[in-house]
N, C-alpha and C positions, 0 to 999 in steps of 0.2 A: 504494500500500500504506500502511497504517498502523502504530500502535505494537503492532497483535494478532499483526503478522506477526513483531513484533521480538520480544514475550513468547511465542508458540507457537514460533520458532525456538530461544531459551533452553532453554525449557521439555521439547524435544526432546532437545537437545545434550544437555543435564546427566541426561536419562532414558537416554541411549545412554551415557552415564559420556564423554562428548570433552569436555576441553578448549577453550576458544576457537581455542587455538593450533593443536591435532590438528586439529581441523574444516576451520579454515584449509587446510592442508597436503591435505586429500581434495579441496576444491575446488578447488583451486590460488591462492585469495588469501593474499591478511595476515593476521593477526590480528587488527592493528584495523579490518579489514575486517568480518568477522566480527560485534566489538565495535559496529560503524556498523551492521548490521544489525541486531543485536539491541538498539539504543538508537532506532533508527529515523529515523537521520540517514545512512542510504543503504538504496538497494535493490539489489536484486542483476538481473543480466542473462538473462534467460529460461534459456540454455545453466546459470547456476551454481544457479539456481533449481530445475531438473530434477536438478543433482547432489544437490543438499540434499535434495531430497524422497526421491531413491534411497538414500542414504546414511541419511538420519533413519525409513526407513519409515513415508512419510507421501505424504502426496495434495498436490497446488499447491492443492485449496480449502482443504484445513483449515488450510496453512501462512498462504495469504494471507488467511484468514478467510470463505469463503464458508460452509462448514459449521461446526456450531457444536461437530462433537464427533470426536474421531480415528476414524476407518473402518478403520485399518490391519485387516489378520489376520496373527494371531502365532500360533505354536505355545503349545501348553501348559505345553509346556518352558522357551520363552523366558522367560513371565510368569514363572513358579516363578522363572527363573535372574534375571532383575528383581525381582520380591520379595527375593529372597535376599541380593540386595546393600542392598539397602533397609533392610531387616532388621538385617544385620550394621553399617552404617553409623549405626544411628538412635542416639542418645544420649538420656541417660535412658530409654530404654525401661521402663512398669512393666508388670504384669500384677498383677492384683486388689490393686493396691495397695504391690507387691514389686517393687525391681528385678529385673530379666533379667540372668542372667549370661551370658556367651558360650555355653554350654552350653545352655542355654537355648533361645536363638537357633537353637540348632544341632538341637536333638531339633524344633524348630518346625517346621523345615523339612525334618527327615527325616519328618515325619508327613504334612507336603503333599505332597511325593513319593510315599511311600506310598498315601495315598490316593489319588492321581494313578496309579499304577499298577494299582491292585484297579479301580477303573471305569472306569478308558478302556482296551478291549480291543487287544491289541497285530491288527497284520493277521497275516493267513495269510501264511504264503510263497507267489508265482504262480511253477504250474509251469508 
């Protein structure tokens, strides 16, 4: 493996909101376990490799670099609920030129929602 496994593992982590140290604790190493992995001065064992990809929702190609782009499938919801912390977390945020106040933020994301709801049809109940 190389350093793409160590930046798409970061790159993961920090998109799931874990810590080094959380991460750790789901796979059962260290932190600076973790830390070596994601500086690319260790690799990880097939069995933790597999928890990582279950854990990060992601595939062994894209972590070790075979594919060049994430495959995962998320719900529609998830993205919104990843945006949303995105969102709320970005600093200086502007909009035409104006900061965002939290409010702001917040009518943003009741309008993705929204709209999220008017076009993607709920299903029927099976009876």
């Amino acid at each position: 493996m190389n350093n793409i496994f160590g930046s798409r593992l970061k790159e993961l982590r920090n998109k799931k909101g874990y810590t080094q140290k959380e991460l750790a604790e789901l796979i059962g190493v260290s932190p600076s376990t973790v830390g070596m992995y994601e500086q690319g001065r260790r690799e990880p064992e097939n069995s933790v490799l597999s928890k990582l990809c279950s854990i990060l929702g992601t595939t062994t190609d894209y972590l070790i670099g075979f594919t060049p782009q994430q495959t995962e499938q998320q719900e529609v919801g998830e993205v919104i609920d990843d945006f949303t912390k995105l969102l709320m977390a970005q600093q200086g945020l502007m909009f035409r030129g104006q900061p965002m106040s939290e409010e702001d933020r917040e009518k943003i994301v009741i309008a993705i929602k929204s709209a999220a709801a008017v076009v993607i049809p709920k299903e029927e109940p099976k009876e």
